[in-house]
MIZA-507857 format. One record per residue (C-alpha): residue number from 1; residue in one letter; x, y negated, z. Coordinates in pm, whole numbers, plus 50000, padded with zeros to 5 digits. Layout:
+------+------+-------+-------+-------+
| resi | resn |     X |     Y |     Z |
+------+------+-------+-------+-------+
|  NUM |    a |     X |     Y |     Z |
...
+------+------+-------+-------+-------+
***
This chain:
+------+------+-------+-------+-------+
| resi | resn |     X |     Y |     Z |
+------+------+-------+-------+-------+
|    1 |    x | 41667 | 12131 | 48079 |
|    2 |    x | 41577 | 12353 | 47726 |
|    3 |    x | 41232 | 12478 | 47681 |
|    4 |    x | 41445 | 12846 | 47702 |
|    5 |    x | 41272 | 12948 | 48028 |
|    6 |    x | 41284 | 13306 | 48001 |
|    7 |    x | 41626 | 13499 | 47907 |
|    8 |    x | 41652 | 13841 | 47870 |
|    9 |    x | 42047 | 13961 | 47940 |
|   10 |    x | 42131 | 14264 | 47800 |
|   11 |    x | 42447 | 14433 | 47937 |
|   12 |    x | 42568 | 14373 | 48334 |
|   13 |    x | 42964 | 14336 | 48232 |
|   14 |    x | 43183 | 14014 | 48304 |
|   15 |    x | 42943 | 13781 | 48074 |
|   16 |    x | 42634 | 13934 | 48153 |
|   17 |    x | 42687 | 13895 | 48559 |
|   18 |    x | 42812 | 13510 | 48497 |
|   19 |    x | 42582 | 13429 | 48302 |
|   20 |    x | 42264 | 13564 | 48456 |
|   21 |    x | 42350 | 13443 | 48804 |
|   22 |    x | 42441 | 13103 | 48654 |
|   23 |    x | 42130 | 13101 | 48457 |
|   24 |    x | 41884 | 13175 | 48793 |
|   25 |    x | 42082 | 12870 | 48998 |
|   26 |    x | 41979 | 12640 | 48716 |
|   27 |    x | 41603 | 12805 | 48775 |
|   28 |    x | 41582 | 12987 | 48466 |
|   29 |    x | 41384 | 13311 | 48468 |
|   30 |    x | 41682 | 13524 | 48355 |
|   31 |    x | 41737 | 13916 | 48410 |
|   32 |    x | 41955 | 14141 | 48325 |
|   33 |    x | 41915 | 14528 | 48200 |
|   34 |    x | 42204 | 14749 | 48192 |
|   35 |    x | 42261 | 15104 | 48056 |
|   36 |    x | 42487 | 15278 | 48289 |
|   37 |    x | 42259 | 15434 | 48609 |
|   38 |    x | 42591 | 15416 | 48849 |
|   39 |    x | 42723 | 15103 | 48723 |
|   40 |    x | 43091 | 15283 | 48684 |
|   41 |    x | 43356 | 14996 | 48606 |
|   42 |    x | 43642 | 15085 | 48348 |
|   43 |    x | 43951 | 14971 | 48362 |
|   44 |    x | 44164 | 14952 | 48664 |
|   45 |    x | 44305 | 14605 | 48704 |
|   46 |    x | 44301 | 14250 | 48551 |
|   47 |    x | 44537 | 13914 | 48509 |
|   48 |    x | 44332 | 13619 | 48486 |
|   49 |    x | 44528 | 13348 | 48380 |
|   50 |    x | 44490 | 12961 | 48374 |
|   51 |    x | 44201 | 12945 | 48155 |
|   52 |    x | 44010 | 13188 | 48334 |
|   53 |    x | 44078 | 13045 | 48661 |
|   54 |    x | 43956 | 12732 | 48538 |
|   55 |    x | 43607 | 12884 | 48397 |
|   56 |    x | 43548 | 13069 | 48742 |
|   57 |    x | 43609 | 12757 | 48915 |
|   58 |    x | 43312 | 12610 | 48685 |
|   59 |    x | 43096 | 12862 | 48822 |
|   60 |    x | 43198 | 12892 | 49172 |
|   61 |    x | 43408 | 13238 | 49168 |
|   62 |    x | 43762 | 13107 | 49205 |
|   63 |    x | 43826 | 13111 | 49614 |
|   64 |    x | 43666 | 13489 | 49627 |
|   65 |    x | 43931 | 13579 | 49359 |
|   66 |    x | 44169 | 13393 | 49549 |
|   67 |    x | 44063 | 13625 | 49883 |
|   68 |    x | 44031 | 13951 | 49683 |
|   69 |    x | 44338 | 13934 | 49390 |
|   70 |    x | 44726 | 13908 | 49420 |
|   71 |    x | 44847 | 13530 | 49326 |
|   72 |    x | 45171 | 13428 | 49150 |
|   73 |    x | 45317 | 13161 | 48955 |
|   74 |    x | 45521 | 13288 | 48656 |
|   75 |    x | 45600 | 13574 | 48457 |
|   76 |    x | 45882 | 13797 | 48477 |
|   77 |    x | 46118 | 13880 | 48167 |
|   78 |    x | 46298 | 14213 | 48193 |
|   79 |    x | 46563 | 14418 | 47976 |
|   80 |    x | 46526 | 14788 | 47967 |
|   81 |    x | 46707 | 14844 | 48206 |
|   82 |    x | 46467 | 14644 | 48435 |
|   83 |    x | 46711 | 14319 | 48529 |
|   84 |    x | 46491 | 14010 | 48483 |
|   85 |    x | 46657 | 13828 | 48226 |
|   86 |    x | 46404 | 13516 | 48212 |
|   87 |    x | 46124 | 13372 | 48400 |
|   88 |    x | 45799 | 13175 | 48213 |
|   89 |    x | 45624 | 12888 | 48391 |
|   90 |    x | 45268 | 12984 | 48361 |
|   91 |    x | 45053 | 12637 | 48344 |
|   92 |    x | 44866 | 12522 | 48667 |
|   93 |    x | 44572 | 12461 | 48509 |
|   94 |    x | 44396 | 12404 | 48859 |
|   95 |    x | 44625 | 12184 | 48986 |
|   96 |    x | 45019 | 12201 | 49149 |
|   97 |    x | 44824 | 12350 | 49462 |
|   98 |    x | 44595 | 12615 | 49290 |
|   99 |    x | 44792 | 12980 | 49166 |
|  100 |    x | 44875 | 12988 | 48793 |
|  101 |    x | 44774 | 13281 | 48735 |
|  102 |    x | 44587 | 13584 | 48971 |
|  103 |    x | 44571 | 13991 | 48964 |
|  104 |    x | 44329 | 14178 | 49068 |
|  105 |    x | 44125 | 14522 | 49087 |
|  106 |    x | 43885 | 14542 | 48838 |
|  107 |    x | 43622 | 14708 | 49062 |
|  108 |    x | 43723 | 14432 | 49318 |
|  109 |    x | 43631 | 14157 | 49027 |
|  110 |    x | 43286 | 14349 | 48962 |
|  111 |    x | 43208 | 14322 | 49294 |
|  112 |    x | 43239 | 13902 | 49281 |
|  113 |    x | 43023 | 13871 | 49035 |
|  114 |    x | 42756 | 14130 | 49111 |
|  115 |    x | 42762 | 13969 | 49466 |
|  116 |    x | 42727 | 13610 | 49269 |
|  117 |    x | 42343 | 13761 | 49068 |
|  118 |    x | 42272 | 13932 | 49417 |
|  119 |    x | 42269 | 13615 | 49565 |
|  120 |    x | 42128 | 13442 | 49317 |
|  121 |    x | 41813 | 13706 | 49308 |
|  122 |    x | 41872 | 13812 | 48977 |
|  123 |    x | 41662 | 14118 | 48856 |
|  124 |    x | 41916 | 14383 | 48791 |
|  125 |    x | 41720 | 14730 | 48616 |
|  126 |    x | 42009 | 15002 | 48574 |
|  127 |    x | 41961 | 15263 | 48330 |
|  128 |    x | 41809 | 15080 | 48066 |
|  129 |    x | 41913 | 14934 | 47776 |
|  130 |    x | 41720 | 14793 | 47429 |
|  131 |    x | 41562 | 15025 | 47148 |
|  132 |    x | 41451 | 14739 | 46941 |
|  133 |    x | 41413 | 14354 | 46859 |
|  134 |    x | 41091 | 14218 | 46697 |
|  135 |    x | 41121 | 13838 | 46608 |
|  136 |    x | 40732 | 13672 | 46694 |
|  137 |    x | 40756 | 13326 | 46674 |
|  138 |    x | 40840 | 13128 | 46920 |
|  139 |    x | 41003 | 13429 | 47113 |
|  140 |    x | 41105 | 13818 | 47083 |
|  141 |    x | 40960 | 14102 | 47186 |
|  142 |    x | 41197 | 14381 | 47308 |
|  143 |    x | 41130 | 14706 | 47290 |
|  144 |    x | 41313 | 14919 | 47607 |
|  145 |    x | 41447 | 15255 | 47593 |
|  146 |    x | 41200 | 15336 | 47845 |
|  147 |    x | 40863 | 15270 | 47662 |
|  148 |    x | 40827 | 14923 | 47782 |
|  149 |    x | 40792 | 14609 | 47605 |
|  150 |    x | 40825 | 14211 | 47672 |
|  151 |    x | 40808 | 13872 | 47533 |
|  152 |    x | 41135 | 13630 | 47612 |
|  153 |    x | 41230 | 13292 | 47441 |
|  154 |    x | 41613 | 13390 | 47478 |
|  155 |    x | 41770 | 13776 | 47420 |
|  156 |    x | 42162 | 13748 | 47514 |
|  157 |    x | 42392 | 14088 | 47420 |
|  158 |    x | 42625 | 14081 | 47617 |
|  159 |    x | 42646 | 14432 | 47598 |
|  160 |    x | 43000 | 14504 | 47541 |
|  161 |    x | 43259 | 14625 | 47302 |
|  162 |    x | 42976 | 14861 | 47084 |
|  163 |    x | 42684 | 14612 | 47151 |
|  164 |    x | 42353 | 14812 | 47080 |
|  165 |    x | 42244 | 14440 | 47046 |
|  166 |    x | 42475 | 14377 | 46786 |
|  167 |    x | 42378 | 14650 | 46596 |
|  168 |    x | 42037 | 14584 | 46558 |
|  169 |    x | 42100 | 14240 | 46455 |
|  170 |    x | 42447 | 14268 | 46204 |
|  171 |    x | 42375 | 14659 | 46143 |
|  172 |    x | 42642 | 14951 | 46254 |
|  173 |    x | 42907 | 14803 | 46020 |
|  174 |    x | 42929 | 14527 | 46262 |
|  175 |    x | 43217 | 14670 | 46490 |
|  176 |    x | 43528 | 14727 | 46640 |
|  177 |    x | 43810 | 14858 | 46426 |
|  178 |    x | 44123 | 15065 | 46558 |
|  179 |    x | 44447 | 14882 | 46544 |
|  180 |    x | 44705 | 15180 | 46615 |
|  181 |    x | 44821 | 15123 | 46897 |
|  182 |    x | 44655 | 15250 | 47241 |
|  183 |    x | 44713 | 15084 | 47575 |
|  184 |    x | 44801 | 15277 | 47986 |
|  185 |    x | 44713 | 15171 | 48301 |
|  186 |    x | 44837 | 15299 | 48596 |
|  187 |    x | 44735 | 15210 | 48955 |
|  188 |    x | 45034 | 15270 | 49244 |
|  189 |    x | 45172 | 15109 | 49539 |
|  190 |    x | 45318 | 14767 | 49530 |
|  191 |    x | 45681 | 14722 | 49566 |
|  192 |    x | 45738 | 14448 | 49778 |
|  193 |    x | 46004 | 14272 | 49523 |
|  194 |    x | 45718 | 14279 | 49251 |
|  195 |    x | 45577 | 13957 | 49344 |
|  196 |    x | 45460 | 13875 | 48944 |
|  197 |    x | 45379 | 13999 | 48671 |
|  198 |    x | 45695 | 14168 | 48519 |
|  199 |    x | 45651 | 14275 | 48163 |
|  200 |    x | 45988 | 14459 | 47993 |
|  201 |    x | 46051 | 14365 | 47598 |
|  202 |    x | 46339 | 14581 | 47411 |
|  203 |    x | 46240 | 14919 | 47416 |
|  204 |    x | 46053 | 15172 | 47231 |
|  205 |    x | 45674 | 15087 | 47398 |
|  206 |    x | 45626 | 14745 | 47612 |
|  207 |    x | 45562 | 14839 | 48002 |
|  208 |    x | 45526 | 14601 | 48208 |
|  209 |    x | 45395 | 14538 | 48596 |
|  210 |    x | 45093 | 14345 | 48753 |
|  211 |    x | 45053 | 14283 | 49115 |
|  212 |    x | 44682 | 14316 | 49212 |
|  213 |    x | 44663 | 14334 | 49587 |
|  214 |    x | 44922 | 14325 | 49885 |
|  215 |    x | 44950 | 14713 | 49863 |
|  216 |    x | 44867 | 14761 | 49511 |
|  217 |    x | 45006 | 14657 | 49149 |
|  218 |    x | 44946 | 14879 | 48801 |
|  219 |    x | 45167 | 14977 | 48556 |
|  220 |    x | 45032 | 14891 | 48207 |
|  221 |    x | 45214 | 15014 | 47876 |
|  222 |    x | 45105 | 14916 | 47503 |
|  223 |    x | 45202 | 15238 | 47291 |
|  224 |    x | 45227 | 15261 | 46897 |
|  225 |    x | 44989 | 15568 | 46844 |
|  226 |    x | 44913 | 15544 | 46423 |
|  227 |    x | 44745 | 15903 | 46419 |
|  228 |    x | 44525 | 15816 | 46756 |
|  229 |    x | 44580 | 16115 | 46916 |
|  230 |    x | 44349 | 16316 | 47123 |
|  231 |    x | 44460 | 16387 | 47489 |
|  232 |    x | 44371 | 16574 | 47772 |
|  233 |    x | 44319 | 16390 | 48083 |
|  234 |    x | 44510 | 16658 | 48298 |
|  235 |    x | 44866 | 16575 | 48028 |
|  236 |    x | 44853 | 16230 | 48083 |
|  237 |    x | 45037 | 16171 | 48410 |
|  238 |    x | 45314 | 16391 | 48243 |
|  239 |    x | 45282 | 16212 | 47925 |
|  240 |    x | 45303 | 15865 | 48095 |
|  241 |    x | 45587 | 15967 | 48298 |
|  242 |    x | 45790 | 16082 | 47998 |
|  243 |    x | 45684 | 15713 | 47818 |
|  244 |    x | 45822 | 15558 | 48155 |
|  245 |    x | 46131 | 15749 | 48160 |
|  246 |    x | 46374 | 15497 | 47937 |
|  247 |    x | 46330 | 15193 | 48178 |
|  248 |    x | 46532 | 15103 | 48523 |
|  249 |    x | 46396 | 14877 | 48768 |
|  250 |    x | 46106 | 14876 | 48973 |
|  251 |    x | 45894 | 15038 | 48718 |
|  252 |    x | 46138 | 15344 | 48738 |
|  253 |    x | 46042 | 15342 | 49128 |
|  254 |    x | 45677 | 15308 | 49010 |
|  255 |    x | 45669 | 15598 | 48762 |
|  256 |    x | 45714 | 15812 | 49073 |
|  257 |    x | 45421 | 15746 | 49185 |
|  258 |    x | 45211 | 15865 | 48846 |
|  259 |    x | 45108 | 16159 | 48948 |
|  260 |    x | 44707 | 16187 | 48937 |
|  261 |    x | 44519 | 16159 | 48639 |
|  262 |    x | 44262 | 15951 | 48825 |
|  263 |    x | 44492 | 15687 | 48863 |
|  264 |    x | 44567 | 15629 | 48503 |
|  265 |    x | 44317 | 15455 | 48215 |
|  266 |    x | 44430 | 15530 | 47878 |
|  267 |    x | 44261 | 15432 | 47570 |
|  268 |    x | 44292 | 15325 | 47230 |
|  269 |    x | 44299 | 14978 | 47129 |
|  270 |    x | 44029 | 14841 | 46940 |
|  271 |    x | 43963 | 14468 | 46809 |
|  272 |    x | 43648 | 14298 | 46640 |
|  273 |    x | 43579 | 13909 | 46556 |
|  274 |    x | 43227 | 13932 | 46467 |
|  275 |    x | 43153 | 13696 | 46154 |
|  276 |    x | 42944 | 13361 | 46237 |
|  277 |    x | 42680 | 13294 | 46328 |
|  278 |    x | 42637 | 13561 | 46624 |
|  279 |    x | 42288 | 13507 | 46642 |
|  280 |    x | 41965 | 13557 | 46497 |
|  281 |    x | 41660 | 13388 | 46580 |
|  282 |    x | 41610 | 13461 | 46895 |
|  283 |    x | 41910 | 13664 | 46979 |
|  284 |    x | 42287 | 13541 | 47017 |
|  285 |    x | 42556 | 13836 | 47136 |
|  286 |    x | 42863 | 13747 | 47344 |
|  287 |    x | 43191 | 13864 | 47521 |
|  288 |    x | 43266 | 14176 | 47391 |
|  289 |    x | 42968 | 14230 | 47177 |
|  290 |    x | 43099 | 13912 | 46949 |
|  291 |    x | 43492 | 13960 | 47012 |
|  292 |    x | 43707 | 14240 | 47119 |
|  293 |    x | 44027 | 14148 | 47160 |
|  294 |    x | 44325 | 14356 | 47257 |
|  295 |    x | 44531 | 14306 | 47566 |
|  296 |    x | 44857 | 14138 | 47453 |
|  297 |    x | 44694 | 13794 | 47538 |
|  298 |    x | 44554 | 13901 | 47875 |
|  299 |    x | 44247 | 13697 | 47763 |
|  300 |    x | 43965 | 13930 | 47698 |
|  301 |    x | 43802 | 13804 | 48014 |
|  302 |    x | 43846 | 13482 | 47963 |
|  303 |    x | 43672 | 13433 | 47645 |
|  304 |    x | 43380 | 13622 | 47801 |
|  305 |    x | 43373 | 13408 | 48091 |
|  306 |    x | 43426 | 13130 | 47896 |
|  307 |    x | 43117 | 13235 | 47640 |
|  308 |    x | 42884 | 13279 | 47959 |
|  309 |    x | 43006 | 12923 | 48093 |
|  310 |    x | 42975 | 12723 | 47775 |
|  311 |    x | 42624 | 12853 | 47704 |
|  312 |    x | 42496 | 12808 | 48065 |
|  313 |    x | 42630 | 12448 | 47998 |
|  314 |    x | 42376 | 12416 | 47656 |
|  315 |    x | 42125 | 12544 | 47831 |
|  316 |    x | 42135 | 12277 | 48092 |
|  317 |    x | 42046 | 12000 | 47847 |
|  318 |    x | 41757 | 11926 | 47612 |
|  319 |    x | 41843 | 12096 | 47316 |
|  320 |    x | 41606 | 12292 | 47118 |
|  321 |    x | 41669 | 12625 | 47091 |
|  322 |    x | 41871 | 12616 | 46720 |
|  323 |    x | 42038 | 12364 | 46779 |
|  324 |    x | 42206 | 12465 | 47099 |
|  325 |    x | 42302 | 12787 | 46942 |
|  326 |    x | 42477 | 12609 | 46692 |
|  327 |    x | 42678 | 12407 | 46899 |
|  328 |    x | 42768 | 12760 | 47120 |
|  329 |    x | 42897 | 12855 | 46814 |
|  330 |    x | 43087 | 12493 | 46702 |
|  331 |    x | 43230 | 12548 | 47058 |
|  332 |    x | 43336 | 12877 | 47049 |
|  333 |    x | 43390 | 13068 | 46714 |
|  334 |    x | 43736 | 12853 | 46596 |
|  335 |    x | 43854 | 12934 | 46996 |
|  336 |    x | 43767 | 13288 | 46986 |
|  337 |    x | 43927 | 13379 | 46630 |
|  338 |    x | 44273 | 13204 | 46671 |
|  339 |    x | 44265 | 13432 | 47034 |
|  340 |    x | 44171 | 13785 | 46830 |
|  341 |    x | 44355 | 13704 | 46554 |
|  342 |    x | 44680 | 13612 | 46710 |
|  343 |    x | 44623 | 13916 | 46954 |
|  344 |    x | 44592 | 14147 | 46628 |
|  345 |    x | 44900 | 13987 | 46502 |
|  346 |    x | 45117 | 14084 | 46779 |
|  347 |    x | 45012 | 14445 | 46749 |
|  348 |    x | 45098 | 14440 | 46416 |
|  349 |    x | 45457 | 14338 | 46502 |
|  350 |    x | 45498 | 14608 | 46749 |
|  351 |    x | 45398 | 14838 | 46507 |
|  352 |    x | 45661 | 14742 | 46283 |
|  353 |    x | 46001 | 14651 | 46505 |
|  354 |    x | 46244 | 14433 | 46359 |
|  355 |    x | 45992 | 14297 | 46130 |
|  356 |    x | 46183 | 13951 | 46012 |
|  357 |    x | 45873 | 13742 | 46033 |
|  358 |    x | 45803 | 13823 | 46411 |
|  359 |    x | 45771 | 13478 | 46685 |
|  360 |    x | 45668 | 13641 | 46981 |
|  361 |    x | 45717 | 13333 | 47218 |
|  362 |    x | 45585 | 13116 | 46917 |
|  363 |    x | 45250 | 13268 | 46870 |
|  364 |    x | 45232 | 13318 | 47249 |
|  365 |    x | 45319 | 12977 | 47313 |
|  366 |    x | 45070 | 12821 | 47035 |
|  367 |    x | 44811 | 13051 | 47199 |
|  368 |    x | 44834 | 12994 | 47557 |
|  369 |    x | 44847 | 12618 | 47431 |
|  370 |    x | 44488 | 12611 | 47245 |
|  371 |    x | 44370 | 12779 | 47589 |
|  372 |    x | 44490 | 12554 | 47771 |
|  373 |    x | 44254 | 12280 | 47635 |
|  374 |    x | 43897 | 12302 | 47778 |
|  375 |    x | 43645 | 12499 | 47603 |
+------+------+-------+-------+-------+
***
């Protein structure tokens, strides 16, 4: 085991909660702090794929997200119109009796892991967060927002998308950039003949379907939004409806149902690939805080997960501290850009249709195939 005995785990998001709960099975003196006082989960629902099956399954999660999520085996190609005009085999990564691929409620997902550092005993202190890192030797001290200070040999950031951790290690520079587009979710009754995830290609936006639950699936649409408008949460159920309008099919039943501005998510759609190294002394960031990638992948999660999994790993053996953080990053930085970038790059072609160097199933293909291999 490293001579890292004490871990300080800023930020109680999908990393953060694997990680720490991981951390206090392998009898490390880990805690987490985490800014939000109610703990509010954004987003609505997730897909987690092969490769973030697999990494669940490392740490144990995989049969409650069985129990909790919606399973299916491929992915639905539609037309406008809504006819499905292909199907895509997504890999078994699990095994020919394991799902391919599972959706499920983003507050339901929470809930796995928090339940995972609850009974694991982590220390969980809400409404706090870090003011300030001083290296001191063999460890750093870390100042808290709320006066306090402490001494740990390990400070992870997993503190999300605009990392306060990140910050005060790479400077404000360090973060995420808008790509133009903005992305909808949409939570509504499941049709029973949505039994995958159905995604439509050929019109003016790309909607698309996710089963989460027996009774429940979202609507999610990628828009192209160049001038990142501004918009009032009581227009958007109009405003998605009108976006929805152009396509048949079960997600013209579903747009009935988009009524309720609590029901919907909309935001813009950032990305970041934080240069390497992503640490500093004593400090490494990850998930978010070192990669934001946007959702035409699906994989945001997973590198997260991943992240959390592959360090827990290091931290298992006898590695001093510099060296394992160099082999986190040898493990993950070459896995992590190829996802961002590739993500970006699909943007980019929606942004410009018809553009004669677009290879949609290519990239997606080339993607899903470097996943595929373990981390």
């Amino acid at each position: 085991m490293s001579n890292v005995r004490r871990i300080l785990i800023v930020g109680g998001g999908v990393a953060g909660l694997t990680l720490g709960a991981g951390l206090r099975r392998a009898g490390v003196e880990a805690e987490i702090v985490e800014q939000s006082r109610d703990w509010a989960v954004l987003g609505l629902g997730i897909s987690l794929l092969g490769p973030t099956l697999r990494a669940l399954n490392r740490v144990g999660y995989l049969e409650a997200c069985l129990e909790k999520g919606y399973s299916y085996g491929d992915l639905a190609v539609c037309n406008p119109e809504g006819a499905v005009v292909g199907k895509i085999e997504v890999p078994r990564l699990l095994g020919s009796n394991r799902p391919a691929a599972v959706g499920i409620m983003r507050p339901a997902f929470h809930a796995i892991l928090l339940e995972g550092c609850r009974s694991a005993d982590v220390p969980i202190r809400l409404g706090l967060t870090i003011n300030a890192l001083h290296e001191r030797g063999e460890g750093v001290e870390v100042e808290f927002s709320d006066g306090s200070r402490a001494l740990y040999d390990l400070v992870v950031g997993a503190d999300g998308a605009y990392s306060k951790t990140r910050a005060l290690l790479f400077g404000e520079e360090a973060k995420p950039h808008f790509t133009g587009q903005a992305v909808w979710r949409a939570t509504v009754p499941r049709s029973p003949d949505v039994q995958t995830l159905h995604v439509y290609y050929g019109g003016t936006c790309q909607p698309g379907l996710n089963p989460v639950s027996e009774q429940e699936m979202y609507i999610f649409l990628v828009e192209n939004v160049p001038d990142n408008p501004r918009r009032a949460e009581r227009e958007l159920p109009s405003i998605l409806r009108d976006l929805l309008a152009p396509f048949g099919g079960p997600l013209a039943a579903a747009r009935e149902h988009v009524r309720d501005a609590s029901q919907i998510v909309y935001r813009p759609i950032d990305s970041l690939l934080l240069a390497a190294p992503w640490h500093k002394g004593h400090v490494l960031v990850i998930g978010d805080a070192a990669h934001v990638l946007t959702p035409h992948m699906a994989s945001g999660a997973c590198l997260a997960i991943e992240d959390a999994v592959v360090l827990l790993e290091l931290l298992k053996t006898e590695m001093p501290l510099d060296a394992l953080l160099a082999s986190f990053m040898t493990r993950r930085f070459e896995r992590c850009r190829l996802v961002v970038e590739n993500s970006e790059q699909i943007g980019r072609w929606e942004l410009r249709p018809g553009s004669p160097d677009a290879d949609l199933a290519g990239i997606n293909a080339r993607t899903m195939a470097a996943l595929a291999q373990s981390p």
